[in-house]
Steps between C-alpha positions, in 0.01 A plus 500: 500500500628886423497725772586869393579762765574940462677647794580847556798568736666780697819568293632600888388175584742363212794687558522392845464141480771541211732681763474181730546293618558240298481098434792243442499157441649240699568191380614310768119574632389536155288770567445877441592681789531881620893634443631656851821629335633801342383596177721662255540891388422563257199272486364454124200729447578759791360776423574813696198658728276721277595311154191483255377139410414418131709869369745488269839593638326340837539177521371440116617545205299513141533209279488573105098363480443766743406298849654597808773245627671430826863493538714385767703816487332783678593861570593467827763225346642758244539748776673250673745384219339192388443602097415130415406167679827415403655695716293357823706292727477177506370495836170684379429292208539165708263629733207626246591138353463300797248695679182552257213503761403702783417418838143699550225431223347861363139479553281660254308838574213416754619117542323361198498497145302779308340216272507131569388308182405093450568344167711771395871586379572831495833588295460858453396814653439869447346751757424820420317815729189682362246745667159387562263788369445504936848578477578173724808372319479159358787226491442312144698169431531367179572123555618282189472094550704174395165413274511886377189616662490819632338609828441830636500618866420810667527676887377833588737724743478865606753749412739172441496385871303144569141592599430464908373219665497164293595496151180321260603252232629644191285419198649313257347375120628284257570675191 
């Protein structure tokens, strides 16, 4: 059975868990467990307080079809002297290599998923924010399947905040 799930999460939320700590495994227990030791500096993807997320120049760079990629290489590593990944220590790359998962999960906004959907296999999705003729502002996602249907779902918020008290259902069609 397909189970499909949207989450929204606190990009705060993100950046701390990726801050630490973090998991190792051991294989004598053959296990994941937390890492109690020092990690490295410069840690791949530390990015210095007040760096913008998804900029160019930020933590991004532009690829020639136009998206928006991340790159290991930040600002606050060219500040630092680090022009290249290949110029990291060795140290730092060992550690992103052997230490892939962190310790505390990253729950999604409000501790559930905006839209839980049966029998479904979401592969693609596309939100976009439009005024209500109210003027309540209305979260739209575009969702594209595995068996190409398309569904639609919508959320009503004021002024871009989540409305007070509990959230209803979005709507959602098939398209």
């Amino acid at each position: 059975m397909d189970v499909s799930a949207i989450c929204r999460y606190h990009i705060l939320e993100v950046k701390k868990a990726f801050d630490g700590p973090y998991k190792e495994y051991r294989e004598q227990a053959q296990k994941w467990g937390r890492y109690l030791d020092e990690v490295p500096s410069p840690r791949p993807g530390a990015v210095s307080a007040g760096a913008g997320m998804g900029k160019v120049g930020a933590g991004s760079v532009r690829a020639p079809d136009g998206a928006l990629r991340p790159q290991c290489i930040t600002d606050w590593h060219r500040q630092n002297g680090f022009a290249s990944s290949l110029e990291l220590p060795d140290n730092t790359l060992n550690f992103a290599k052997k230490h892939p998962l962190m310790d505390e999960p990253i729950l999604p906004h409000r501790g559930r998923p905006l839209l839980l959907k049966k029998d479904a296999n979401f592969t693609q999705l596309v939100v976009d924010r439009v005024p209500g003729l109210d003027g309540t502002i209305y979260e739209v996602l575009f969702i594209g399947t595995g068996t190409h249907q398309r569904w639609g779902a919508a959320g009503g918020h004021r002024g871009g905040l989540p409305a007070r008290g509990r959230p209803s259902a979005p709507t959602v069609t098939r398209r």
